[in-house]
Backbone as a ProteinNet text record, in pm:
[ID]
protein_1_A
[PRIMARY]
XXXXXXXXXXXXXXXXXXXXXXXXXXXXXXXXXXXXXXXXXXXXXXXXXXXXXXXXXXXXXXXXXXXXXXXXXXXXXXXXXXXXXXXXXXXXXXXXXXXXXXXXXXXXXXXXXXXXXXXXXXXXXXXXXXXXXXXXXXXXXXXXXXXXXXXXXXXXXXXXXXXXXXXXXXXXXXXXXXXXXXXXXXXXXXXXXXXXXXXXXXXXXXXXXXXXXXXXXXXXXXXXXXXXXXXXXXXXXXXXXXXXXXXXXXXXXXXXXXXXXXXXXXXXXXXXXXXXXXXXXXXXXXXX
[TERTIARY]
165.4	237.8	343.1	449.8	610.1	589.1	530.8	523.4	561	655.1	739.6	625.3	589.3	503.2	525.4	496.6	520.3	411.4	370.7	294	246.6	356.1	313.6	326.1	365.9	412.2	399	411.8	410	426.5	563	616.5	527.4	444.1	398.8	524.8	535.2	578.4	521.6	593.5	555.5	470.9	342.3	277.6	161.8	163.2	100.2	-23.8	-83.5	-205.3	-250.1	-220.1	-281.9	-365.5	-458.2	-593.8	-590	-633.5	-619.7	-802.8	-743	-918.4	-905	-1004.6	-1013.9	-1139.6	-1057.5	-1159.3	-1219.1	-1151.5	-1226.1	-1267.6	-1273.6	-1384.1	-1307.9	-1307.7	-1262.8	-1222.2	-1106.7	-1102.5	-1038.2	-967.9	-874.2	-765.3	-718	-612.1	-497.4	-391.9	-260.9	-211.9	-96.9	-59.1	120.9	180.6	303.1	396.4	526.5	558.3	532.1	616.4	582.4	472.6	387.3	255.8	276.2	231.5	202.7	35.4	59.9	-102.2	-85.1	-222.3	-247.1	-292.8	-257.2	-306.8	-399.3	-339.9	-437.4	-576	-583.2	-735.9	-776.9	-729.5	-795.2	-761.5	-595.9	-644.3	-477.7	-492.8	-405.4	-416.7	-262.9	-254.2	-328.9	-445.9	-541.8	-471.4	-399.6	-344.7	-322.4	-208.3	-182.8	-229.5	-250.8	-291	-197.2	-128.7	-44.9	-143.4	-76.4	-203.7	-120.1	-18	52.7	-56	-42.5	-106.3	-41.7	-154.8	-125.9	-152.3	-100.3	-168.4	-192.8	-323.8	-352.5	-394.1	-334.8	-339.5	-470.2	-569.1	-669.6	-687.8	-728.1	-696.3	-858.2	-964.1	-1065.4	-1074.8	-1143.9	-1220.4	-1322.1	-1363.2	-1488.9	-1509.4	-1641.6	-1662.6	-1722.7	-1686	-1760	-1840.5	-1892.8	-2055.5	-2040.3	-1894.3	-1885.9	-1853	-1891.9	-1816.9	-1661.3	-1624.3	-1460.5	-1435.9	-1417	-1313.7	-1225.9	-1161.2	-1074	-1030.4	-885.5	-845.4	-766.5	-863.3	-853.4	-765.9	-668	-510.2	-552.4	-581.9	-634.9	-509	-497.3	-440.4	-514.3	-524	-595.9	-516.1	-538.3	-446.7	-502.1	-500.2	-568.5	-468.9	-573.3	-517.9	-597.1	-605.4	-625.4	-687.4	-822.9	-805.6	-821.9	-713.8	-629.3	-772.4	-858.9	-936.4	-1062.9	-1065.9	-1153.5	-1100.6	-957.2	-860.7	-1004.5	-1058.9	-1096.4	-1241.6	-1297.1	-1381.9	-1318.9	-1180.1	-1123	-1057.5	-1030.8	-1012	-1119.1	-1197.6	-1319.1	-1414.8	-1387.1	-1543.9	-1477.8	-1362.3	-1346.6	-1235.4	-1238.5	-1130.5	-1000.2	-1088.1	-972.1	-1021.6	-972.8	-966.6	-982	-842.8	-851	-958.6	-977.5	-1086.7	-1213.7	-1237.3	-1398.4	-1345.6	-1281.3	-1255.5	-1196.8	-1159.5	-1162.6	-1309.5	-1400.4	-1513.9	-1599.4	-1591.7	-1620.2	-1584.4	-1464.4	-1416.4	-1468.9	-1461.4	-1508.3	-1650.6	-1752.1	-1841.1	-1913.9	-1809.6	-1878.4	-1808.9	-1710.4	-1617.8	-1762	-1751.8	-1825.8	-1981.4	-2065.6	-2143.1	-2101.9	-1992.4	-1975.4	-1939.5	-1817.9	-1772.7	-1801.9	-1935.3	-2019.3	-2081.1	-2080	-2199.9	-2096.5	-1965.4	-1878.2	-1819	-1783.2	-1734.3	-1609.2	-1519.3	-1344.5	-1295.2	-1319.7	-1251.7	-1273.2	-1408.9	-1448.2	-1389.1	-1381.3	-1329.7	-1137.9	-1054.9	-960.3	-971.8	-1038.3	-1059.8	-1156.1	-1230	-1272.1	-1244.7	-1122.5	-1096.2	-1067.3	-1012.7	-1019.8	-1177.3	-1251.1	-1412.4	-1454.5	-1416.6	-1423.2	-1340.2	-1234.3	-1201.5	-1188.7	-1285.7	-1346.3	-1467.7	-1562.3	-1706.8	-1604.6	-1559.6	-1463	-1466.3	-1360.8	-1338.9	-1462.5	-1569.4	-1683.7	-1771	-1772.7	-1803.5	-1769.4	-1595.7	-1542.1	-1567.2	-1520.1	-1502.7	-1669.2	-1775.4	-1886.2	-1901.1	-1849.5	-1866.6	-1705.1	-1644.2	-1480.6	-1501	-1568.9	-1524.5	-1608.1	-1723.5	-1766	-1729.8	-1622.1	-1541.8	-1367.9	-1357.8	-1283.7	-1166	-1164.7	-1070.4	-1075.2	-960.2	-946.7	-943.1	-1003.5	-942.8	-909	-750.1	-674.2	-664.6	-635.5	-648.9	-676.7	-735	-740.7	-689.7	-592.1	-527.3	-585.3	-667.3	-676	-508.4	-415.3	-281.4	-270.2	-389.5	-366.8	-472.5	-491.6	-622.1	-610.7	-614	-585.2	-670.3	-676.4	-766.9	-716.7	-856.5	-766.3	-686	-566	-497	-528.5	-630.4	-659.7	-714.1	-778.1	-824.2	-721.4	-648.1	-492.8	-491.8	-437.6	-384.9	-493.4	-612.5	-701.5	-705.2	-652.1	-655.3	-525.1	-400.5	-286.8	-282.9	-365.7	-393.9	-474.4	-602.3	-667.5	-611.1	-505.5	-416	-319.5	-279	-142.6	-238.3	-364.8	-416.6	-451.5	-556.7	-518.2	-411.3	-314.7	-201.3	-124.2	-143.7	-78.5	-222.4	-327.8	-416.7	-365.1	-357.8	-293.1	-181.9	-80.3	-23.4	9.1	-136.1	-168.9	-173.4	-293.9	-326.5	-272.4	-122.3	-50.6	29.5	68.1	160.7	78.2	-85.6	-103	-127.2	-134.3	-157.6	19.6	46.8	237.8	230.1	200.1	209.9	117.5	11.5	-82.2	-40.2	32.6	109.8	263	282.5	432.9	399.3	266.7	202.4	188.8	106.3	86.4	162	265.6	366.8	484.3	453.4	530.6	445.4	313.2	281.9	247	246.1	300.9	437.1	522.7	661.2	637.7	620.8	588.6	506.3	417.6	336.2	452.5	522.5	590.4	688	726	866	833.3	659.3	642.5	623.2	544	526.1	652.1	737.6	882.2	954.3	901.7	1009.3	938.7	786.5	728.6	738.8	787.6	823.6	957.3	1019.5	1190.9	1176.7	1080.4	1106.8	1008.3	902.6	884	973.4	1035.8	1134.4	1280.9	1262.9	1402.7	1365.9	1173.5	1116.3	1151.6	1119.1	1083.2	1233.1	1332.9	1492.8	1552.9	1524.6	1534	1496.5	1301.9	1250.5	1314.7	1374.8	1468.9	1539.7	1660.5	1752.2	1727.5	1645.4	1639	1609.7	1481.3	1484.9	1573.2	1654.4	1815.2	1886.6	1883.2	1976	1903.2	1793.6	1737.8	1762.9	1739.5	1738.4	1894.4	1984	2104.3	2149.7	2103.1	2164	2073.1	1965.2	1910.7	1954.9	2021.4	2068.4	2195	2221.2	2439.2	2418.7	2286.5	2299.8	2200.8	2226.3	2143.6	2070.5	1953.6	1814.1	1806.6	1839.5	1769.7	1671.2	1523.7	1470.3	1450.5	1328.5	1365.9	1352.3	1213.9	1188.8	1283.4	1382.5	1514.4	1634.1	1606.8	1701.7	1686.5	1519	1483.4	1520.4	1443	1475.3	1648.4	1760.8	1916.5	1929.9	1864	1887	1774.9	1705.8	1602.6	1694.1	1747.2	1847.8	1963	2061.1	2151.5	2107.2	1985.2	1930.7	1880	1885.7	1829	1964.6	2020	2176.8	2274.5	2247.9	2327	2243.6	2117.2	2016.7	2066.2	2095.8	2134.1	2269	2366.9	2466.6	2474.6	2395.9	2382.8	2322.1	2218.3	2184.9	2300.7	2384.4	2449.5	2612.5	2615.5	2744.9	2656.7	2554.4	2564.8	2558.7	2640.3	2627.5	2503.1	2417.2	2270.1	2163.9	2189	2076.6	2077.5	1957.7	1971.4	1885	1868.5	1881.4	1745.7	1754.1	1646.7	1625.2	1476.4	1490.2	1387.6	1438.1	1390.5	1395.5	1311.4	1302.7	1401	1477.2	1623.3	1575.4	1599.6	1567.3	1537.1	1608.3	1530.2	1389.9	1305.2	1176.6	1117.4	1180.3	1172.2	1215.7	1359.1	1447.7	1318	1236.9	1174.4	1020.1	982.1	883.2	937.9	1024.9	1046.5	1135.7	1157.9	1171.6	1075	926.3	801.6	752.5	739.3	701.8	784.2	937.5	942.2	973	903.9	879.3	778.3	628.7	512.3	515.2	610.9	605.7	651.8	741.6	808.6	689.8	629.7	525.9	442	375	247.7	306.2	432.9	499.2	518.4	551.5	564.2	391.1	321.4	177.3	110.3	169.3	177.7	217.2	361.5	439.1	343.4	274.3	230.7	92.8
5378.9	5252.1	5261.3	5294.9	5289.5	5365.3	5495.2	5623.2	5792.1	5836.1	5948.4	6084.3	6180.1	6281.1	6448.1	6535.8	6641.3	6698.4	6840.2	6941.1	6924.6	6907.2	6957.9	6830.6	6701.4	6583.8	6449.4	6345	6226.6	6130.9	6033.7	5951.7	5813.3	5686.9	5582.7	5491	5373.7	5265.4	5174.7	5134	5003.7	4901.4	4831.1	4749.5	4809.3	4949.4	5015	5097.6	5135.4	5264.8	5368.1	5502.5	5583.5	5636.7	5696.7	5748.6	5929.2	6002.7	6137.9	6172.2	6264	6344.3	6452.1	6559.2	6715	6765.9	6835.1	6873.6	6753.1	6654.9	6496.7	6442.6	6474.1	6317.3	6269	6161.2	6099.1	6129.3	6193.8	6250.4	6157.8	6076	5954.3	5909.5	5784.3	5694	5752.2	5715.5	5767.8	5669.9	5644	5531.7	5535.7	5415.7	5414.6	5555.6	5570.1	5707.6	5863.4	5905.8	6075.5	6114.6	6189	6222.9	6388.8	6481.7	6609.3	6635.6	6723.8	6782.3	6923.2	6972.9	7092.6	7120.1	7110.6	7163.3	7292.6	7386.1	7536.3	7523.5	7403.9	7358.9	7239	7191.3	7082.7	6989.7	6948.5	6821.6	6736.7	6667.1	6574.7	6448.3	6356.9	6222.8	6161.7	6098.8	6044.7	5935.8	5828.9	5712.3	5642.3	5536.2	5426.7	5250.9	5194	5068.8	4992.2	4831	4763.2	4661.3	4640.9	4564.2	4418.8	4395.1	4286.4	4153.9	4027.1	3975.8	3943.1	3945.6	3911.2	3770.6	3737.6	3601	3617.2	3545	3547.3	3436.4	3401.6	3289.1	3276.8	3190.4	3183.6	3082.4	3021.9	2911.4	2878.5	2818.6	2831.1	2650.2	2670.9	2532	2495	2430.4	2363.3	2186	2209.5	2036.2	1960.8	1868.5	1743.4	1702.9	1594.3	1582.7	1417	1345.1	1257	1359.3	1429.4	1511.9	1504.1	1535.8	1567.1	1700.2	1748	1925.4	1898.8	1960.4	1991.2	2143.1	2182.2	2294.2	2311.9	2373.2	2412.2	2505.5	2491	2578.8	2641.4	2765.8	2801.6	2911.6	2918.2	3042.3	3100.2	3210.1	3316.8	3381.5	3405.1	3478.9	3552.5	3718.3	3794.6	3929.7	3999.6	4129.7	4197.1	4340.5	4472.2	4479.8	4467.4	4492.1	4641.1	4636.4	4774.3	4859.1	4848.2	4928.1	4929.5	4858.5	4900.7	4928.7	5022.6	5029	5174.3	5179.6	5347.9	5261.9	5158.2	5056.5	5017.1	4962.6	4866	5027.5	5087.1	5245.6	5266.6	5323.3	5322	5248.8	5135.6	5053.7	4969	4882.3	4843.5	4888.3	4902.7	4951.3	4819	4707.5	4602.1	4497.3	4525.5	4395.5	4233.7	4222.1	4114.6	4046.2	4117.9	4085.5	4068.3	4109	4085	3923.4	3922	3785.7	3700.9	3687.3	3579.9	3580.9	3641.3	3656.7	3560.2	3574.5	3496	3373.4	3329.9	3222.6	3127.8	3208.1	3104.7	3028.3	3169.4	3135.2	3032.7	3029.6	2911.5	2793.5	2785.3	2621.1	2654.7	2682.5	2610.2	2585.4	2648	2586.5	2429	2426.8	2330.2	2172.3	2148.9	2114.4	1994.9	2063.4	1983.7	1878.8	1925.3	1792.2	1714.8	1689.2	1579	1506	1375.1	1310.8	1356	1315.8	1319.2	1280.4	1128.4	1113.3	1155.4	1205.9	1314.3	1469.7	1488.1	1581.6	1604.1	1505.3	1458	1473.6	1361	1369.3	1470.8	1574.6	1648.5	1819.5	1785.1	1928.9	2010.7	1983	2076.5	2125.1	2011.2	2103.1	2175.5	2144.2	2257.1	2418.6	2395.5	2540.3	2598.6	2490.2	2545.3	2642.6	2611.3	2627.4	2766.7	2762.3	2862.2	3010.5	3008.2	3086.3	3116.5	3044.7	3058.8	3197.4	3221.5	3276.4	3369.3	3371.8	3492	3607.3	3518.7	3603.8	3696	3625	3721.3	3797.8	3748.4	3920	3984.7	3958.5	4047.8	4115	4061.4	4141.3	4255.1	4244.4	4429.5	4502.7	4451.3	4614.4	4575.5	4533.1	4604.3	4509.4	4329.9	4290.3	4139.9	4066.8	3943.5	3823.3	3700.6	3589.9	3530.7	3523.8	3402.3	3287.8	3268.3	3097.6	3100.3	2958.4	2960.9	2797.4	2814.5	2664	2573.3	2474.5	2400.1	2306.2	2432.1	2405	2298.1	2276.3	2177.7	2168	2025.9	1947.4	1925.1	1958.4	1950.5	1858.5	1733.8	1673.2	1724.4	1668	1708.2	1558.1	1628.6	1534.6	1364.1	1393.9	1241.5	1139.9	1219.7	1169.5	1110.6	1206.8	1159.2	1048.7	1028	889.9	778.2	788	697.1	633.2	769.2	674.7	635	677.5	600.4	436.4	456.2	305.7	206.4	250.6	170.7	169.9	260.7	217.4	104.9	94.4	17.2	-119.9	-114.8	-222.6	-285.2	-219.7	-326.1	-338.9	-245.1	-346.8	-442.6	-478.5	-564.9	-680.8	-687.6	-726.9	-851.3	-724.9	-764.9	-818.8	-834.2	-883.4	-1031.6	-1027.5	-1198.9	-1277.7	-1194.7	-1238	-1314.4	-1231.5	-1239.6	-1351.3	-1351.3	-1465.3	-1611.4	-1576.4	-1749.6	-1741.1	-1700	-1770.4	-1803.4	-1719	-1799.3	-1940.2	-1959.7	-2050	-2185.3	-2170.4	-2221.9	-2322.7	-2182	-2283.4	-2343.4	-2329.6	-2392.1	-2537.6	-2564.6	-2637.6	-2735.5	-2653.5	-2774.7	-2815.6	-2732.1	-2778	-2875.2	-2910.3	-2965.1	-3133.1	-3084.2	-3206.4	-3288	-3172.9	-3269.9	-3352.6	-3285.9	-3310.7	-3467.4	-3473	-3576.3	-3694.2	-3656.6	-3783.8	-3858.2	-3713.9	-3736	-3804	-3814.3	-3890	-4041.9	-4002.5	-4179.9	-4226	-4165.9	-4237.1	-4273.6	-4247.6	-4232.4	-4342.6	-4374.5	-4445.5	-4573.2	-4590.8	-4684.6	-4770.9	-4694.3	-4742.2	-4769.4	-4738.6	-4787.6	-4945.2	-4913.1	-5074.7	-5200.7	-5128.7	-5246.4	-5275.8	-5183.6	-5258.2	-5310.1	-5278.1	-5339.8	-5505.7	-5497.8	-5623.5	-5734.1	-5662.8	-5678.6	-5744.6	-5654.7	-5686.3	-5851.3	-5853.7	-5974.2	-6022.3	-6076	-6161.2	-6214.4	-6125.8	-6126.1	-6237.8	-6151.8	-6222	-6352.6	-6397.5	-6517.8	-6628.4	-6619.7	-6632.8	-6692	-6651.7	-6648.6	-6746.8	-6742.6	-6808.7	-6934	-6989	-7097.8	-7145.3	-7087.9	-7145.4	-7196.8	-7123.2	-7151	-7232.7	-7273.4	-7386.9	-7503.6	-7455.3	-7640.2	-7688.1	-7610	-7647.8	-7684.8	-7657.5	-7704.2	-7802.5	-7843.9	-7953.2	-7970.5	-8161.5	-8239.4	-8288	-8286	-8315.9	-8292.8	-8166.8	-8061.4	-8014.3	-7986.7	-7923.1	-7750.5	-7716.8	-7554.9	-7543.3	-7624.4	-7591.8	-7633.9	-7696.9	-7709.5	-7642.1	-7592.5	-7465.5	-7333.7	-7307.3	-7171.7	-7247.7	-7303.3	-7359	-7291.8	-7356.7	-7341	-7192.1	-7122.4	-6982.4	-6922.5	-6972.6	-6881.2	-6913.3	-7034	-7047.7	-6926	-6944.8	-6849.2	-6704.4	-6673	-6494.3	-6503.9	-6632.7	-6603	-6604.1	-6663.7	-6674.3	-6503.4	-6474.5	-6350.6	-6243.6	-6241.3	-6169.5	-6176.4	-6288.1	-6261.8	-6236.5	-6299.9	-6263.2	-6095.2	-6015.1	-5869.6	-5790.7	-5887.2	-5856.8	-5836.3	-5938.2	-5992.4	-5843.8	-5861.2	-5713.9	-5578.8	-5559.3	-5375.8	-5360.7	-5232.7	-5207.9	-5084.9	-5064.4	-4976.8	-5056.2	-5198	-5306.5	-5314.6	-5308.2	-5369.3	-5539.2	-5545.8	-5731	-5773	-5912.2	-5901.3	-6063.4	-6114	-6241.8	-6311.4	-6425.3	-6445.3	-6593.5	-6685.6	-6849.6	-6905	-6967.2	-7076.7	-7226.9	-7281.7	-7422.3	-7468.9	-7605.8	-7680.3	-7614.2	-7636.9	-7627.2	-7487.9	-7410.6	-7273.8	-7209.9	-7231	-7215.8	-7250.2	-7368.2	-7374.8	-7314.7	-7290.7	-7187.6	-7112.8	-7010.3	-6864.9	-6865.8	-6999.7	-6978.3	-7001.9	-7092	-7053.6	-6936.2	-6838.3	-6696.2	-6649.4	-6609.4	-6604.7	-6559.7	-6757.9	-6727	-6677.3	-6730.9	-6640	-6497	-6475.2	-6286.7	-6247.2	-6338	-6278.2	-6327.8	-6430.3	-6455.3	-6360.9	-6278.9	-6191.7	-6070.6	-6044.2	-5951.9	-5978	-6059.9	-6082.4	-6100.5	-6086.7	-6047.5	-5928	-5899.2	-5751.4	-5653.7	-5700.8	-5621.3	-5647.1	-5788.9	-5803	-5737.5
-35.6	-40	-150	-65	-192.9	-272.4	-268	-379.7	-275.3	-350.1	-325.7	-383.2	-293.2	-331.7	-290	-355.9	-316.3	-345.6	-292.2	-360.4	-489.9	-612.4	-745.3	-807.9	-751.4	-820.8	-745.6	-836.4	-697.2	-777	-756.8	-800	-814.4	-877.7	-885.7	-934.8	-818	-859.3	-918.1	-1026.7	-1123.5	-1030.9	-1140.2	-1052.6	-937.9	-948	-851.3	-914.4	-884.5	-913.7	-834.9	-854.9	-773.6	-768.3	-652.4	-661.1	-610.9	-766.6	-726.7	-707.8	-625.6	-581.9	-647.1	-605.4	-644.8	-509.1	-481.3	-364	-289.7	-261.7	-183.7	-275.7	-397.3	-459.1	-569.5	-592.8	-681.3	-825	-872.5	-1003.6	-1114.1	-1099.9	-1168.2	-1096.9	-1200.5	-1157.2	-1200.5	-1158.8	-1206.3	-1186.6	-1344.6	-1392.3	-1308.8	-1334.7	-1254.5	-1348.3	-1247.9	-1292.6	-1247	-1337.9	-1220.7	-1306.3	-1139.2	-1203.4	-1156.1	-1273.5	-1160.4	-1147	-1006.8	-952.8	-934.7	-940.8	-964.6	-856.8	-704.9	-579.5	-583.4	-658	-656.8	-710.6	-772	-851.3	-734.6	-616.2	-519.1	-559.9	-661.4	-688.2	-659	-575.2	-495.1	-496.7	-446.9	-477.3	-341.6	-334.2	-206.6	-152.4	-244.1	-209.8	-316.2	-265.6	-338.2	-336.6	-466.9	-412.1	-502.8	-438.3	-503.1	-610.2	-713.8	-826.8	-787.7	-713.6	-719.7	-615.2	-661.9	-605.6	-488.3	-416	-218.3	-193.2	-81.6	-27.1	138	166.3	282.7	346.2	476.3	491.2	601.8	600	696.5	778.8	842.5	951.4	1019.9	969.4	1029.1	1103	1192.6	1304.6	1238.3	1249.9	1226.3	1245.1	1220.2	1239.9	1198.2	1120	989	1081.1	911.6	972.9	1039	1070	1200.5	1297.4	1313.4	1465.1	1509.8	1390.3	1437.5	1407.3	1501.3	1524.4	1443.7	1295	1259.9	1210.1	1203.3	1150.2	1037.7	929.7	762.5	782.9	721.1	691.4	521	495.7	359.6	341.1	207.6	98.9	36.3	44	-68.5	-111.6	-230.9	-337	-406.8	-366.8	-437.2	-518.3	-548.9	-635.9	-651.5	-663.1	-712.3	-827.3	-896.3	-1037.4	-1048.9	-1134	-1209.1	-1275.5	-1361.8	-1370.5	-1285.4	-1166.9	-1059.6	-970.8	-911.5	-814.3	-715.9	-800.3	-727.5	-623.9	-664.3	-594.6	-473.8	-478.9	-429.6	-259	-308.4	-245.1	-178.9	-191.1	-110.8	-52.7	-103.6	-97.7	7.9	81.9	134	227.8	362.5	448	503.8	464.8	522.4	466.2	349.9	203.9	308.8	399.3	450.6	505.7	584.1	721.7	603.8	527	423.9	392.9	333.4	236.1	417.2	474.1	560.9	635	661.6	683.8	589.7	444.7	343.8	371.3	357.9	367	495.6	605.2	750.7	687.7	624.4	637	520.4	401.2	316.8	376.9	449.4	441.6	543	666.5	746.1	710.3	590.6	548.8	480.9	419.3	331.9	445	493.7	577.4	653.1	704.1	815.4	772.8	609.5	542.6	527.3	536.1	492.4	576.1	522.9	708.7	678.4	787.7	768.1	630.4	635.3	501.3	352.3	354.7	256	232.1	341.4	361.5	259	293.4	300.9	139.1	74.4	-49.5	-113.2	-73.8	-152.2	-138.6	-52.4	-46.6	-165.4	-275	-352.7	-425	-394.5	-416.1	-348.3	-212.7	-110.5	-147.3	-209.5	-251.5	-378.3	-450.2	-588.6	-539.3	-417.4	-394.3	-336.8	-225.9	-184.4	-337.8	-384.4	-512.8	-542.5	-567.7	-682.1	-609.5	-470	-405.1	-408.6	-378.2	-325.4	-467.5	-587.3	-698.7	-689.5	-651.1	-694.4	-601.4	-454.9	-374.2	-442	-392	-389	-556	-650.1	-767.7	-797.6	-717.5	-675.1	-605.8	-544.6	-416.6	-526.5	-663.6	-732.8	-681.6	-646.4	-636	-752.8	-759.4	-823.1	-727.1	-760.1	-650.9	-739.6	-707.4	-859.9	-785.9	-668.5	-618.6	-470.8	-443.3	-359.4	-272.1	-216.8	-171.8	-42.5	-81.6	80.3	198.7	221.5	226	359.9	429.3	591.8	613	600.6	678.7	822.4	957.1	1035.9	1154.8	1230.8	1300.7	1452.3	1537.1	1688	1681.7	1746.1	1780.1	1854	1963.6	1991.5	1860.8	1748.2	1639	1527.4	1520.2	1461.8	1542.8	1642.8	1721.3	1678	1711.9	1698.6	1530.9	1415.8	1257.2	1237.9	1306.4	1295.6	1377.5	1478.2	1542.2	1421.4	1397	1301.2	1161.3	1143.8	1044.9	1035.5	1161.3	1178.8	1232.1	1291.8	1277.9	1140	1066.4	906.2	886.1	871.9	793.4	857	1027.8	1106.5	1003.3	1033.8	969.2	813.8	736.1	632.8	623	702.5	683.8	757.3	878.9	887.3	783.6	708.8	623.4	511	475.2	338.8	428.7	580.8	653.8	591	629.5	662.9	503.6	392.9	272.7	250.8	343.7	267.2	340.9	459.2	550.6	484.2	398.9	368.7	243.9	114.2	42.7	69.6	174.1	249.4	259.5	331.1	356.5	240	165.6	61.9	-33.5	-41.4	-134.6	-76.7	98.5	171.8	141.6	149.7	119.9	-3.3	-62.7	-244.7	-251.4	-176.3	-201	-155.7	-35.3	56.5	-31.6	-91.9	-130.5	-313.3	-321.5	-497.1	-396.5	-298.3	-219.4	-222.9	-128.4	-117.6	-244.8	-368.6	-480.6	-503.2	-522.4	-612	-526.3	-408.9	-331.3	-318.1	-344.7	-414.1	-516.2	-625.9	-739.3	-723.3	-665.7	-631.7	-555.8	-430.6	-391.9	-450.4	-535.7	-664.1	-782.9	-805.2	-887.9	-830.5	-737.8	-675.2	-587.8	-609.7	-594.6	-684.6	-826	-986.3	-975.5	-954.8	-1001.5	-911.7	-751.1	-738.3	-772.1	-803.8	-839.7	-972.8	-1048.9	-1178.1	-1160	-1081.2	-1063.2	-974.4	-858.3	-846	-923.6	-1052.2	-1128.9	-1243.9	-1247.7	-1351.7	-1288.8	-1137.3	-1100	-1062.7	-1026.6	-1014.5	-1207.3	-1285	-1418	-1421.5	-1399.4	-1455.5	-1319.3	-1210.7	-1137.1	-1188.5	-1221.3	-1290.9	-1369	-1479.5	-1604.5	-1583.2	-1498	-1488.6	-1388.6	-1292.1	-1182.4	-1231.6	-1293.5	-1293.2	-1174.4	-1230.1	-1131.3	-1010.5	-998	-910.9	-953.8	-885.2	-900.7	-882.2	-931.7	-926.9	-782.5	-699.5	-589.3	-467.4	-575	-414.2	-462.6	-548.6	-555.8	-518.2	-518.7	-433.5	-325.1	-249.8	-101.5	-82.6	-154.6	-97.3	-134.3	-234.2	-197.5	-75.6	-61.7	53.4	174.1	186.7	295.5	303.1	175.5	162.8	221.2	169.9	189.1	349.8	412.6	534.2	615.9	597.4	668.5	670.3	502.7	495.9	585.6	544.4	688.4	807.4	905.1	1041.2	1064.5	963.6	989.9	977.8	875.7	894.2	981.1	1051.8	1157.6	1290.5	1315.8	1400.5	1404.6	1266.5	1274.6	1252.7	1224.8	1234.3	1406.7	1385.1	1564.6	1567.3	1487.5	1493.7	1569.5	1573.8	1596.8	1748.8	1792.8	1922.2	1937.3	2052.7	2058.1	1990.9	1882.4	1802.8	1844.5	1862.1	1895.6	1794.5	1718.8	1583.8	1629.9	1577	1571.2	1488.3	1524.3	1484	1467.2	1334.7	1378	1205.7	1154.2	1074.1	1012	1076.3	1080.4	1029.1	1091.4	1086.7	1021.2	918.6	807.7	698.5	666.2	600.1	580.1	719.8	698.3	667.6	691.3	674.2	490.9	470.4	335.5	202	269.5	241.3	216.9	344.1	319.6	258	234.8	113.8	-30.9	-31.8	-206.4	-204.4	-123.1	-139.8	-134.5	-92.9	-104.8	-213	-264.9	-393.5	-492.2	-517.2	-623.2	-621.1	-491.7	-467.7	-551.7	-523	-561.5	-694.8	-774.2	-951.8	-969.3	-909	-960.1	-971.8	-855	-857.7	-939.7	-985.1	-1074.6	-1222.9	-1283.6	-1361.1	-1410.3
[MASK]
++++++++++++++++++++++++++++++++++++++++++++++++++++++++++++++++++++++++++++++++++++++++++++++++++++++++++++++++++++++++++++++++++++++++++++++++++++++++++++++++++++++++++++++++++++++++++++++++++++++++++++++++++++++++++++++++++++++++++++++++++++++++++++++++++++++++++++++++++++++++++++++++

């Protein structure tokens, strides 16, 4: 691997280690750089191994312990250790195939005990347990495991569909939810408004009670006092008249009104100027 050799010599690239024999068996490493050999004594360059770290990617099935088929997308990341290269040379013919062998066989011990969403969240314990393993077989046939990545959680596809549905159901969910509490205080702040309207418009037409009763008041005083012997009660009387007159005549011009049929008469001028003062007195008791 990337080393130039002849008869008497044999080039090592940096990062690399070579394995010399003597008559077939194992005699030493040879460091990067030109190495010479002594062929007439049996002793030749056997091979090269790279110390650079590799990555291998593995792809195993399996199936949690809700019964979902999924496919683990893994990285392994290994290397050569440099003073066990002559282990790593003999002792194993296809580095790969050992360590994915490993690997199938702890995830799928591990795996099964977890549901999906465990899975999801505990994958990197899954390839801590992974490593913890590999390092104690792989580091007697003379290799390193520097990492190991859980790079794709993979579901069968109808399963995908089925957690993107119950996904998009809570949050359609949730966001009933967050609708009717908006809807809820719309509500009640519609009906605060409403009751601060009627209070407020309460207190407007008691004092706008308060303010005639005032002013009728004022003006019954100051027509008794400038017309001799009138009384007060025939001076309300000629204003309850006045306020009943300006009434129909306002009745009579808005054009909003439609036809209103009210009792006319002597008689009826004085009841309806009875009720009133009694409304206005109930009303200055009220106010009091």
């Amino acid at each position: 691997m990337g080393n130039a050799s002849c008869v008497f010599a044999g080039c090592i690239d940096q990062a690399s280690v070579g394995i010399v024999e003597k008559w077939g068996r194992f005699e030493k490493m040879a460091e990067p750089g030109l190495n010479f050999f002594n062929p007439c004594a049996g002793q030749y360059l056997a091979g090269v191994l790279s110390t650079r770290i590799q990555s291998l990617e593995v792809k195993i099935e399996t199936k949690t312990k809700d019964n979902v088929f999924v496919q683990i997308i893994s990285s392994i990341q290994y290397r050569v250790i440099k003073q066990s290269a002559d282990d790593a040379f003999y002792e194993l013919q296809n580095p790969g195939e050992q360590i994915q062998a490993y690997v199938f066989d702890v995830v799928r011990a591990q795996v099964p005990r977890m549901t999906l969403d465990q899975l999801f969240e505990q994958k990197d314990e899954v390839a801590k347990t992974v490593l913890e393993e590999l390092e104690k077989v792989m580091g007697g046939y003379g290799y390193s495991i520097e990492h190991i990545l859980m790079v794709d959680i993979i579901p069968d596809p109808s399963v995908r569909r089925a957690m993107n549905e119950i996904n998009a159901a809570q949050r359609l969910q949730l966001a009933s939810v967050y609708k009717g509490e908006a809807d809820k205080i719309l509500q009640v702040k519609k009906a605060e408004a409403e009751a601060e309207a009627k209070y407020l418009g309460g207190v407007g037409v008691a004092r706008q009670r308060q303010a005639i009763t005032d002013g009728l008041r004022e003006n019954i005083l100051n027509f008794s006092n400038k017309v001799e012997g009138a009384s007060a009660k025939e001076v309300m009387d000629l204003i309850m008249i006045t306020q009943y007159f300006d009434t129909i005549k306002d009745l009579g011009t808005s054009s909003n009104n439609t036809t209103v049929f009210i009792p006319h008469g002597p008689g009826h001028v004085r009841d309806i100027g009875d009720q009133i003062r009694n409304g206005l007195m109930e009303a200055k008791a009220g106010a009091s």
